[in-house]
C-alpha positions in Angstrom: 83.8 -72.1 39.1 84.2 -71.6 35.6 83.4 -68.7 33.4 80.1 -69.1 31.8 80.1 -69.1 28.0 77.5 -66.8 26.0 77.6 -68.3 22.3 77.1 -65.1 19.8 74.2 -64.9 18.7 73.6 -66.2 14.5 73.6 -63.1 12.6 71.9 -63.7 9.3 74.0 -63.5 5.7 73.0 -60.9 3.3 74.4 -62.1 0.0 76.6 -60.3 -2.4 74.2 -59.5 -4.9 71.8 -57.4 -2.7 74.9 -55.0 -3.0 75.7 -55.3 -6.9 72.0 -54.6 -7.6 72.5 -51.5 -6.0 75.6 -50.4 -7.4 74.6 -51.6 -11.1 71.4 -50.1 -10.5 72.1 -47.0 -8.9 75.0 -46.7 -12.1 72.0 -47.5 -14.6 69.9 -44.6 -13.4 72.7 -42.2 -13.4 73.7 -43.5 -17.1 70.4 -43.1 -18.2 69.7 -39.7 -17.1 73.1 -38.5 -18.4 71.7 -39.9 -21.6 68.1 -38.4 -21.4 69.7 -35.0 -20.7 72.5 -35.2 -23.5 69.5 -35.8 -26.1 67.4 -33.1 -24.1 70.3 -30.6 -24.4 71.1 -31.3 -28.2 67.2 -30.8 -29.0 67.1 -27.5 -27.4 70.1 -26.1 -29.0 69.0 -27.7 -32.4 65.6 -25.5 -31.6 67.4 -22.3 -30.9 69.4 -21.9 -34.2 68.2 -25.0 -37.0 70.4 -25.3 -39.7 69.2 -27.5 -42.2 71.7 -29.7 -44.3 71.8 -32.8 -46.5 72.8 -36.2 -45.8 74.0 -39.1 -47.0 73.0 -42.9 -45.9 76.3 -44.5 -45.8 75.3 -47.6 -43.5 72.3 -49.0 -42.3 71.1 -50.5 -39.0 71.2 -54.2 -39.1 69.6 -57.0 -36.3 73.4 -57.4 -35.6 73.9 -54.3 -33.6 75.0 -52.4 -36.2 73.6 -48.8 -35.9 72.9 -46.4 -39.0 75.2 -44.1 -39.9 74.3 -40.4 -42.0 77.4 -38.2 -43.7 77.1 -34.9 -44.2 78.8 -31.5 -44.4 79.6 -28.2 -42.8 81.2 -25.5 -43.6 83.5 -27.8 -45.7 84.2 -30.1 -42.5 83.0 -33.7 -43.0 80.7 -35.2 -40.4 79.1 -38.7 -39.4 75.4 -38.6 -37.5 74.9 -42.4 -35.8 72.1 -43.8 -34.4 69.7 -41.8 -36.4 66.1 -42.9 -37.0 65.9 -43.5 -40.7 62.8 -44.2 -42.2 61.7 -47.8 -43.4 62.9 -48.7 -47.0 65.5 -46.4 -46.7 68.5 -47.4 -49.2 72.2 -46.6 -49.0 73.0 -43.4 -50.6 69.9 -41.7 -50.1 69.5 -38.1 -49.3 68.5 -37.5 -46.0 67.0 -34.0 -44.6 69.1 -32.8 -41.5 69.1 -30.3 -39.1 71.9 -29.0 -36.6 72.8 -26.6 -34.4 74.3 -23.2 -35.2 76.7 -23.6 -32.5 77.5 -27.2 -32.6 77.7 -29.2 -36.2 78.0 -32.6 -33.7 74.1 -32.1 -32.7 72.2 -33.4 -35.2 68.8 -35.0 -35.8 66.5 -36.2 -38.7 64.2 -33.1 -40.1 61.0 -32.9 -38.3 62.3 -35.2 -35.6 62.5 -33.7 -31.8 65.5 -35.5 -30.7 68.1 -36.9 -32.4 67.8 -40.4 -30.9 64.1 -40.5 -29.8 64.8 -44.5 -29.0 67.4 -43.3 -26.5 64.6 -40.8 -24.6 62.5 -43.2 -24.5 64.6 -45.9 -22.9 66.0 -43.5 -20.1 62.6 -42.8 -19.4 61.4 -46.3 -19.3 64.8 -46.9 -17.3 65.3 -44.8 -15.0 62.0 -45.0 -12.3 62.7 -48.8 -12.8 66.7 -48.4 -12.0 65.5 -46.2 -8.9 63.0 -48.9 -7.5 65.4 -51.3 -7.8 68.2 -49.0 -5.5 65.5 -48.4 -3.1 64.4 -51.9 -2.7 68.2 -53.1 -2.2 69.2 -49.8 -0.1 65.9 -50.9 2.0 67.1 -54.5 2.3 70.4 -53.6 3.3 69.2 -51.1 6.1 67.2 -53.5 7.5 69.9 -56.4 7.8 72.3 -54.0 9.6 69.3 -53.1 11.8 68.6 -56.3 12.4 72.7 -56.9 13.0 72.7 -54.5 15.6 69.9 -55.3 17.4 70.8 -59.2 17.7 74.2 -58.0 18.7 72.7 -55.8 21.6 71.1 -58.8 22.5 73.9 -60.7 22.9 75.4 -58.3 25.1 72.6 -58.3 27.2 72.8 -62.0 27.6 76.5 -61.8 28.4 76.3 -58.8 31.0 73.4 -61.4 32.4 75.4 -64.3 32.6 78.3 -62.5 34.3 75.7 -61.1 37.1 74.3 -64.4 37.7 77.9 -66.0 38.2 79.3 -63.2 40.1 76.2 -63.3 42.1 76.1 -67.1 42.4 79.9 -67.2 43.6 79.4 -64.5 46.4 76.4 -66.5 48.1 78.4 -69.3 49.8 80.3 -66.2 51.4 77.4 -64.7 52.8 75.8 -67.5 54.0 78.5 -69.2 55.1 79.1 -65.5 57.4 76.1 -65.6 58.7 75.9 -69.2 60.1 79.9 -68.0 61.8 77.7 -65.6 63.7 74.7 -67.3 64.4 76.8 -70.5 66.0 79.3 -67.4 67.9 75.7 -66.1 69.4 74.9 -69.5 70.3 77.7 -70.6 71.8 77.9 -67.1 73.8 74.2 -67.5 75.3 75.3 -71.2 76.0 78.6 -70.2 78.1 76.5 -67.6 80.1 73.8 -70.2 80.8 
């Protein structure tokens, strides 16, 4: 008799992009809250130790991508503040009110101003819970296509180690029954000789 065949069972695909929408996602929160924390840090040293200087508007931002860009001095060393917030109808070469920290000339922001990109804050904050929902929808997807690989796969063993017990058991019947008929006609034949 021939081996019976269990076909596999049909595992269902999980594309591709469930997994990049985690990793880009998962990479977008983690950018974004390196951000929030770099502007977070610069506003609290800026706080500590203010030192105002003056600046000059050497570039503004324009709908190209082009971000603004503020020179100023300190100590003699030259220095260039991007991103900043400038004010509508600023000009080139205007004077612009800056403060930095005491310890650090690099962290800078607009006088008055908590942070020296408040557009920055408030994208990592609009970013990150969204980035993380997104991870845990995907990681959640994922988990539940493995779980659902592994229990089809169980299955499948189950139907297999079924299919072998039914042929094994299947194959040994003629045996017995077959044994048992030798000794019923052996009886018979026995009672018939004594007769």
């Amino acid at each position: 008799m021939q081996t019976a065949t269990v076909p596999p069972p049909r595992v269902p695909r999980l594309g591709r992009g469930w997994y990049l929408a985690a990793v880009l996602s998962a990479v977008l929160a983690v950018g974004m809250c390196l951000l929030g924390w770099r502007q977070a840090d610069q506003a609290d040293r800026i706080a500590a130790h203010p030192v105002r200087v003056e600046g000059t508007v050497t570039q503004l931002p324009t709908g190209g991508g082009t971000y603004s860009s503020v020179s100023y001095q300190v100590g003699g060393q030259p220095h260039t503040a991007a991103a900043l917030p400038l004010a509508d109808g600023t000009k080139l070469g205007d004077a612009i009110c800056l403060e930095h920290a005491a310890d650090d000339a690099g962290a800078v922001r607009i006088c008055g101003d908590t942070y020296p990109q408040p557009v920055g804050v408030g994208l990592a904050r609009f970013s990150v819970p969204v980035a993380v929902v997104l991870f845990a929808v995907c990681v959640l997807r994922i988990w539940r296509h493995r779980r659902a690989v592994a229990v089809r796969a169980g299955q499948g063993r189950l139907a297999a180690n079924l299919a072998m017990a039914t042929e094994a058991l299947a194959d040994g019947m003629p045996a017995i029954t077959h044994g048992k008929r030798s000794r019923r006609k052996r009886r018979a034949g026995g009672r018939r000789g004594q007769h």
